[in-house]
Legacy VTK file of the C-alpha trace (Angstrom):
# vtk DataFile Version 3.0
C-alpha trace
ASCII
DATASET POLYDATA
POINTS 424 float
-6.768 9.842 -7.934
-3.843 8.540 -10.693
-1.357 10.034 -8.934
-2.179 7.638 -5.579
-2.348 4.622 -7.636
0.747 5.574 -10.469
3.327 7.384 -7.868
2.827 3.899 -5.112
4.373 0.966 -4.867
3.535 -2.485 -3.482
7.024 -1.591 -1.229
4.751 0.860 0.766
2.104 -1.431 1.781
5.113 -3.709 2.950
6.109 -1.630 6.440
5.663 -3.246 9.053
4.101 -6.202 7.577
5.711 -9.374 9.354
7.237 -12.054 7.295
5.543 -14.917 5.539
5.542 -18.622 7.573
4.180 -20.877 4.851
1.232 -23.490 5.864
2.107 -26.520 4.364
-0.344 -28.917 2.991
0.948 -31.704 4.877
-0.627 -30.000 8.111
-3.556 -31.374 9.920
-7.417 -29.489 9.670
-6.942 -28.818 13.305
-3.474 -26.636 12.807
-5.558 -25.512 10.097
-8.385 -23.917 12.610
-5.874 -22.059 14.556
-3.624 -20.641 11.779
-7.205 -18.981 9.963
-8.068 -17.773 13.342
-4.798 -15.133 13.003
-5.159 -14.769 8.805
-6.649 -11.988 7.011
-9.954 -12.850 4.821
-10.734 -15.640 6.553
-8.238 -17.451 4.740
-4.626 -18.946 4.450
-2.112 -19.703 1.631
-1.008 -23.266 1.412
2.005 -24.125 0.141
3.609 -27.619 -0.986
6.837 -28.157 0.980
10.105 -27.586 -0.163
11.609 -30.428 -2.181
15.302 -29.657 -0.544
15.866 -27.942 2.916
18.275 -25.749 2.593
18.015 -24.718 -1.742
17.543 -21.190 -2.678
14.467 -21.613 -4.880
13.586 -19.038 -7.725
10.248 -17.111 -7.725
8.976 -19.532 -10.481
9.431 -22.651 -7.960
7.643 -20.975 -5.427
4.950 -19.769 -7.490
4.390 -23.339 -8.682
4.323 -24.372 -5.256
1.535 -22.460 -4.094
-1.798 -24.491 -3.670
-4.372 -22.779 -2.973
-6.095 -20.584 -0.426
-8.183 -22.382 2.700
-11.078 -20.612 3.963
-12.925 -21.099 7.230
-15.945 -22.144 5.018
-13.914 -24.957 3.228
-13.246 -26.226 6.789
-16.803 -26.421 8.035
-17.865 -28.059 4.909
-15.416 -31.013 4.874
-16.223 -31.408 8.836
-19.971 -31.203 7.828
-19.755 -35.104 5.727
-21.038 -38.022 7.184
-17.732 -39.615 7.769
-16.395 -36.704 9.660
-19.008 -36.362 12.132
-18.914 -39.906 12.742
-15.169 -39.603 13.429
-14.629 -36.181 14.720
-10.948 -37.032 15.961
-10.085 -38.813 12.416
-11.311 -35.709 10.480
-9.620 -32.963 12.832
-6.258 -34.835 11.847
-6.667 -35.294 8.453
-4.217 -33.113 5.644
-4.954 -29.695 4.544
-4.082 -31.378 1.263
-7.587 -33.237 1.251
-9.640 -30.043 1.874
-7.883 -26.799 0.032
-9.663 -26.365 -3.103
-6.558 -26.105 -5.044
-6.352 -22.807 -7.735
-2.586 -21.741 -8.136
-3.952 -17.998 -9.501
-5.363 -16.567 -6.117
-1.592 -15.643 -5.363
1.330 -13.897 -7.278
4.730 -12.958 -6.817
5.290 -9.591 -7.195
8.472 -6.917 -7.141
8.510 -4.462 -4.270
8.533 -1.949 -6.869
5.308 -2.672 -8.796
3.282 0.551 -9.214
0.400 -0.088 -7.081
-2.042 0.650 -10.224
-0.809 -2.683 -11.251
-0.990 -4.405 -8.423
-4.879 -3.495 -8.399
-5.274 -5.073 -11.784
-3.737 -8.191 -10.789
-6.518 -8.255 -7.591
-9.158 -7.602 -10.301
-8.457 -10.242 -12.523
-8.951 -12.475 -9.410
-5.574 -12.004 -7.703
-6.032 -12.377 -3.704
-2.448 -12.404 -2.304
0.723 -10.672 -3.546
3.778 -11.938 -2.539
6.370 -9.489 -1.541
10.264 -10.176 -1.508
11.694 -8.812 1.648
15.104 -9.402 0.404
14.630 -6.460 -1.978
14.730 -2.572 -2.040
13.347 -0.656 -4.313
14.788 1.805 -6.349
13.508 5.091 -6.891
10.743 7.516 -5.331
7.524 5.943 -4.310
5.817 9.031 -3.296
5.481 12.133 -5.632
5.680 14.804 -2.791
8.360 12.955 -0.904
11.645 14.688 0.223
13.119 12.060 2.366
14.201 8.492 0.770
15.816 5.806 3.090
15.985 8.254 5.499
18.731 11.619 3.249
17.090 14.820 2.469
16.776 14.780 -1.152
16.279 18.705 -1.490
18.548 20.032 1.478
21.052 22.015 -0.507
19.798 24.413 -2.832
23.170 24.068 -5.389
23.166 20.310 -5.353
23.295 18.912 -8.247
21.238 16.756 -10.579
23.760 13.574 -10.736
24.535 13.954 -6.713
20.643 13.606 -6.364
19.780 10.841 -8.718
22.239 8.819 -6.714
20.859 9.283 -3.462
17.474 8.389 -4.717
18.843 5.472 -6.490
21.021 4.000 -3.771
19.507 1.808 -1.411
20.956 3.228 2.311
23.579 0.096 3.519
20.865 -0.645 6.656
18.406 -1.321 5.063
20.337 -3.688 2.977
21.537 -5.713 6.225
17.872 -5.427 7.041
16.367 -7.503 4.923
17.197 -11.100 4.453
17.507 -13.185 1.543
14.389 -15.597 0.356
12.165 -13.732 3.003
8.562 -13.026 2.188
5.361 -11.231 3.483
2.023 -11.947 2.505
-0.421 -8.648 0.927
-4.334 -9.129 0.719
-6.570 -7.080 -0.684
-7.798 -6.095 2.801
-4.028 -4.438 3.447
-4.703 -2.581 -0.228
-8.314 -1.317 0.949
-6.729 -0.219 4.616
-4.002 1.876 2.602
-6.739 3.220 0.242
-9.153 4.678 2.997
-6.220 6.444 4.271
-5.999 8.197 0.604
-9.672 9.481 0.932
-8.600 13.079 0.301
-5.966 12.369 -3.082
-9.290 10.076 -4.553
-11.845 12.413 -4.020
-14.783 12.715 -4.652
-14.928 9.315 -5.398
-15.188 7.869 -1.833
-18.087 10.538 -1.611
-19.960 8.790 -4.217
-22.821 5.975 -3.373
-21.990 2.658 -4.573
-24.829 2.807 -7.298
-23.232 5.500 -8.987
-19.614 4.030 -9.409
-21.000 0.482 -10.411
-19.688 -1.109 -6.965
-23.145 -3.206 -6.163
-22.277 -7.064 -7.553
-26.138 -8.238 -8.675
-24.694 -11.813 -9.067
-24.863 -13.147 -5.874
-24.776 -17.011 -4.250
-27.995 -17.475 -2.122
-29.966 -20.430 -0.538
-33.591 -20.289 0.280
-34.110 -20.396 4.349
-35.960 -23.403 3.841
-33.346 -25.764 2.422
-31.214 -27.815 4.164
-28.116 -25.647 4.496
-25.421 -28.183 3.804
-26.808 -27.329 -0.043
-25.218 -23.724 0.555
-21.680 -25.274 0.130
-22.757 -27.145 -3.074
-23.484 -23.211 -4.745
-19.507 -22.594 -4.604
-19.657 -19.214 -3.711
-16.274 -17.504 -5.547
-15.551 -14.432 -4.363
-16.754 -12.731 -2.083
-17.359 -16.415 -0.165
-20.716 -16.212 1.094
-23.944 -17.330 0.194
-26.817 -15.546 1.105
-30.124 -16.801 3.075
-33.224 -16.035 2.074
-36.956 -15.655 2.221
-38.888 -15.499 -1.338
-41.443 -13.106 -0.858
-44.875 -13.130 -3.041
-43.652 -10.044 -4.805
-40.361 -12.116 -6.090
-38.162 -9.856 -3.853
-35.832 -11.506 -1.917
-35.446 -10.854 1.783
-32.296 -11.659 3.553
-32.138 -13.254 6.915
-28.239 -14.309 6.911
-25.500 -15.174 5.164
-23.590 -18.794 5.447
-19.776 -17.184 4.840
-16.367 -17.554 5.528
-16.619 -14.456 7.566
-18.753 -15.629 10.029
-17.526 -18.934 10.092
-13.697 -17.097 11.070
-13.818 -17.891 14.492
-16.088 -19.867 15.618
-16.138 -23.224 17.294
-16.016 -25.584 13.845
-16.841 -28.488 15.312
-20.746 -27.188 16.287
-20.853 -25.331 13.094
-20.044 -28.440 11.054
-23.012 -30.523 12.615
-25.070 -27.539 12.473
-24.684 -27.195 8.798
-25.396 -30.603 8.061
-28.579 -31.122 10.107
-30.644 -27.948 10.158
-32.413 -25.603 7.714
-30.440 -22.841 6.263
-32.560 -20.570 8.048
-32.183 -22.626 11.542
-28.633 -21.825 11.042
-28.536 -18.466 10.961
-30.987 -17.623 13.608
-29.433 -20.806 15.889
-31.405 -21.462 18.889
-29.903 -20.324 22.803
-29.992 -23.325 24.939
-31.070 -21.054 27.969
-34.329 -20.272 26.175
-37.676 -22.309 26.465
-38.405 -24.738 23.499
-42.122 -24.201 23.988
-41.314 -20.279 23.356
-39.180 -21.321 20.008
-39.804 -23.189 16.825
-38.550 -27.042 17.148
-35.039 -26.898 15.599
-34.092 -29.955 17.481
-32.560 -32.547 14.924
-31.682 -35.948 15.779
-28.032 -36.287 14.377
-27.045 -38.958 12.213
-24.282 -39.868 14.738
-27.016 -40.838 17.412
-29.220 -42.567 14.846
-26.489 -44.758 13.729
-25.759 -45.898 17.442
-29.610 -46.632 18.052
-30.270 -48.777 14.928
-27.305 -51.086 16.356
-28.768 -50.831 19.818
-25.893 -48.829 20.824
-28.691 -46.849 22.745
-31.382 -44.104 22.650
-31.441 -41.374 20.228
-30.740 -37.971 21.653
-31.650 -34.514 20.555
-29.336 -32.244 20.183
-30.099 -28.609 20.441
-27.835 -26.526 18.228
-26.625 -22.779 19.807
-25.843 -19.841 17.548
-23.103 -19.370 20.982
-21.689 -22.444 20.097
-20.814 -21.328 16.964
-19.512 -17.947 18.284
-22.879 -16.171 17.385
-24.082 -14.277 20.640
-26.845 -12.072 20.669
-26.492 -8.221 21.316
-27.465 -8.929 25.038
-28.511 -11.838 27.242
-31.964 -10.368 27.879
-32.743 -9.976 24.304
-36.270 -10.576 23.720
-37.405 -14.061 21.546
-38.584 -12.980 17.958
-36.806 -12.245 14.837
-34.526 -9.493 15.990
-33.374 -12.437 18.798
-30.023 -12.705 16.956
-29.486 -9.413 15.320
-25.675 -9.212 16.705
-22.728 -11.301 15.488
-25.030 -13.214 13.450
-26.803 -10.935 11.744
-25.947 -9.861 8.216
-23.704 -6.737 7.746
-25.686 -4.259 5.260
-25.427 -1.151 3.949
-28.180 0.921 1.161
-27.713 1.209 -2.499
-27.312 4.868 -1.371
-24.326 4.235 0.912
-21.140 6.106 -0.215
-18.097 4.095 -1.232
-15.807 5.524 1.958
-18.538 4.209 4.392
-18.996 0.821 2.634
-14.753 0.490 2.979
-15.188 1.884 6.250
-17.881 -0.798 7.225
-15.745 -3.822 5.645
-12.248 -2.729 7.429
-14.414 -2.615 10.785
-15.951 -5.587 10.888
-13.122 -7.364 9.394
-15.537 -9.031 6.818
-14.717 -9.277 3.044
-17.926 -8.291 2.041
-21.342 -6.226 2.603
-24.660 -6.876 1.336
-26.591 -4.318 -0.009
-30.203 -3.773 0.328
-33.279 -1.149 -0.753
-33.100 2.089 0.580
-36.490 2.274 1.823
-36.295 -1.354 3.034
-33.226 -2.671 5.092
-34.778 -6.169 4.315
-34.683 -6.705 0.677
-31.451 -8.011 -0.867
-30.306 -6.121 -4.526
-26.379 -7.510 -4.599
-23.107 -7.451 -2.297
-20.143 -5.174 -2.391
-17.052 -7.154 -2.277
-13.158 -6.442 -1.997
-13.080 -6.800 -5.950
-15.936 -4.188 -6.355
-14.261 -2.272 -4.730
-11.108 -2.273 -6.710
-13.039 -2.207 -9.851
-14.703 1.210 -8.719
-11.642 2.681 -7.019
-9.955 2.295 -10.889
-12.754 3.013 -12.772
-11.690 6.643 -14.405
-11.604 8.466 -17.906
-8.941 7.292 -19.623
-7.943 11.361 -20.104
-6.988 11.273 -16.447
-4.571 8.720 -16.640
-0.890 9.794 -17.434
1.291 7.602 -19.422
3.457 5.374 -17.667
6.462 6.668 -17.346
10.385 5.769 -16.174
11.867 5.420 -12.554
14.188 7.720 -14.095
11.605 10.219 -15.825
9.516 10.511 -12.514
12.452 10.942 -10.211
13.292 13.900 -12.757
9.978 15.324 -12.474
9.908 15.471 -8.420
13.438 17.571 -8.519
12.340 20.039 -10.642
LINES 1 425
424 0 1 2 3 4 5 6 7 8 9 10 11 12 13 14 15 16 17 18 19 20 21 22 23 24 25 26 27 28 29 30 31 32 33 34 35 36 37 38 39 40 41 42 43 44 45 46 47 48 49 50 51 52 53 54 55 56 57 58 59 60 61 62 63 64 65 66 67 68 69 70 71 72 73 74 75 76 77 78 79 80 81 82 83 84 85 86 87 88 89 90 91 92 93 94 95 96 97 98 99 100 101 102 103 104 105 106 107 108 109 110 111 112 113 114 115 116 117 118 119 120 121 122 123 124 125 126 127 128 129 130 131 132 133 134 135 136 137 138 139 140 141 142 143 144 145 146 147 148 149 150 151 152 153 154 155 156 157 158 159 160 161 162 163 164 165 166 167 168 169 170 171 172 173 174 175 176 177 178 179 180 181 182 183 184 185 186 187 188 189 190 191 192 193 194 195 196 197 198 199 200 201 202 203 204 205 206 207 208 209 210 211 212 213 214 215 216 217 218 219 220 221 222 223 224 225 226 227 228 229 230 231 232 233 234 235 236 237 238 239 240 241 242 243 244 245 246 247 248 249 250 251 252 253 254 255 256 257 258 259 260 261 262 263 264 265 266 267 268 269 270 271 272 273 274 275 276 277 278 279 280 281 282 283 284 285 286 287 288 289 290 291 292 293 294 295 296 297 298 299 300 301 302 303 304 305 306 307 308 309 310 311 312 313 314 315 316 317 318 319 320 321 322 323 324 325 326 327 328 329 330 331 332 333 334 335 336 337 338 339 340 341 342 343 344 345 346 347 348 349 350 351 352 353 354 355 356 357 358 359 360 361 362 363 364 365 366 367 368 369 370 371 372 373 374 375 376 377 378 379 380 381 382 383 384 385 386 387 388 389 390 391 392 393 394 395 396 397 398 399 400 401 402 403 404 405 406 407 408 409 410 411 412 413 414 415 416 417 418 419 420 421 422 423
């Protein structure tokens, strides 16, 4: 397992990556919508704009001029307040600036050469994006077992010497010099690192073998809401990371018994709008089991909720309140098939919570995550798929991946000492 994490670097997770278009903070929430829609974790950096078109700006200035990361949740939360639902048009073009939660430690700027065992550290101290300079080339071997760098055989003569082969390894080939451009980016989340990981299962075994009990992977502190709250009271719990908050049902034994989750996840593409007015008129519950509009009320509980909008315009005569049914569609929740019976199990497809068992190995739980796109799982009783112990996030995962006797970890060594060690 060392020898995945010590003989990588960030540079490998880079191919084919494309380059970084900053979001400035000066965009609108409704450019907003539709750049998340194409992001990774739900989420994009935001970026203050240059100061002067045209200046070649040091890795310092554009650290500092990182804001923050913007999540589909954030969005739906700030179109959730009075004043936006009011004025739906007003709030669609109002700055990113006014709604990014600003924290200038979700991203860092890293070297192309950074051992990827350091890279993972950064992501467990709370790291969520690594900026990569494209301008760049590393030196040296990335891969232990590697006989090709920038595209020379490194061992195809037998009597070649030691000096003649140190230079090939340390020269970076003149294309891909021309290749890459000067002050050109691209973006790494943690979801890249996991992707690269699960196609290492063999050089970490038997870790990914392991259930997530065993290698300490289950998170017990966990955001939730109780079902029968309002759910615009799941954005005051300011879920970290993972972002999600969990809805529940108390049950007389004190266990907790999950219904759905209120999440950036799956909030990534769905119509914002609905899922704004939604969160700030119905039950936390009501929101995650919605209600289809082509199903009978009388067959349904009465989740129709008069929205404040309507209210307003009949206390100024403006005309007569009208109900408003809210659909998990609408929101892009659909369930597994139109002819799905009405009960609990009604909206057991998009909407429904992704889970795994305490007993789940670590490779499956990855597996599950990469799938489903979704930055976390929520893990629940073996014997009962209902009740809630914790959630396995991207961080957990990170934590367990580098979790290992200290024996097992070599020292770090030189560029120079490891390119050594692969000729010999």
């Amino acid at each position: 397992m060392a020898s995945v994490l010590l003989y990588h670097v960030v540079g490998d997770l880079t191919v084919g990556k494309p380059e970084l278009v900053e979001f400035a903070e000066t965009e609108t929430v409704e450019a907003a919508i539709r750049a998340i829609g194409e992001s990774t974790e739900c989420g994009i950096p935001v970026w203050k704009r240059i100061p002067h078109v045209g200046m070649i700006e040091k890795n310092e200035m554009r650290q500092q001029r990182f804001v923050g990361i913007l999540t589909s949740l954030d969005i739906v939360s700030f179109l959730a307040k009075t004043q936006c639902l009011e004025d739906q048009d007003k709030a669609m073009k109002t700055q990113v600036s006014d709604v990014v939660v600003p924290n200038n430690a979700l991203l860092k700027i890293v070297d192309p050469a950074t051992r990827l065992i350091d890279a993972l550290e950064m992501m467990k101290q709370g790291v969520r994006r690594l900026l990569v300079p494209k301008s760049k080339v590393w030196k040296g071997m990335s891969k232990r077992f590697s006989i090709l760098y920038n595209g020379r055989w490194l061992k195809n003569n037998e009597n070649a010497s030691s000096s003649n082969l140190i230079a090939i390894a340390n020269r970076p080939s003149s294309s891909s010099t021309s290749t890459y451009m000067r002050d050109k980016f691209c973006c790494l989340s943690r979801e890249d690192v996991i992707r690269f990981l699960i196609g290492c299962l063999g050089a970490l075994a038997p870790l990914p073998l392991s259930s997530i009990s065993s290698v300490g992977a289950i998170n017990l502190d966990y955001s939730y809401i109780e079902a029968s709250l309002p759910a615009l009271e799941a954005t005051q719990k300011h879920p970290g990371d993972p972002s999600a908050v969990a809805v529940l049902e108390v049950m007389p034994d004190g266990h907790h018994k999950i219904l759905g989750e209120i999440s950036a996840s799956k909030l990534w593409k769905c119509d914002y709008l609905a899922a704004a007015w939604a969160l700030a008129n119905l039950s936390a519950g009501q929101f995650v089991m919605g209600v289809e509009d082509n199903v009978s009320s009388r067959l349904l509980p009465d989740f129709s909720v008069n929205s404040p909008v309507q209210d307003n315009k009949t206390a100024n005569g403006g005309g007569s309140a009208r109900l408003r049914t809210f659909s998990s569609r609408s929101i892009g929740f659909n369930p597994v098939s139109p002819s799905f019976g009405v009960g609990r199990s009604m909206y057991r497809g998009r909407s429904a919570p992704l889970t795994c068992k305490t007993s789940s190995s670590l490779a499956a739980v990855m597996a599950q995550m990469l799938s489903h796109r979704a930055t976390h799982v929520w893990v629940t009783e073996d014997d009962n798929d209902d009740v809630l112990v914790g959630v396995v996030g991207y961080s957990d995962i990170l934590v367990a991946v580098t979790k290992q006797p200290a024996a097992l970890v070599p020292s770090i060594r030189s560029t120079a000492e490891l390119t050594s060690e692969i000729q010999s």
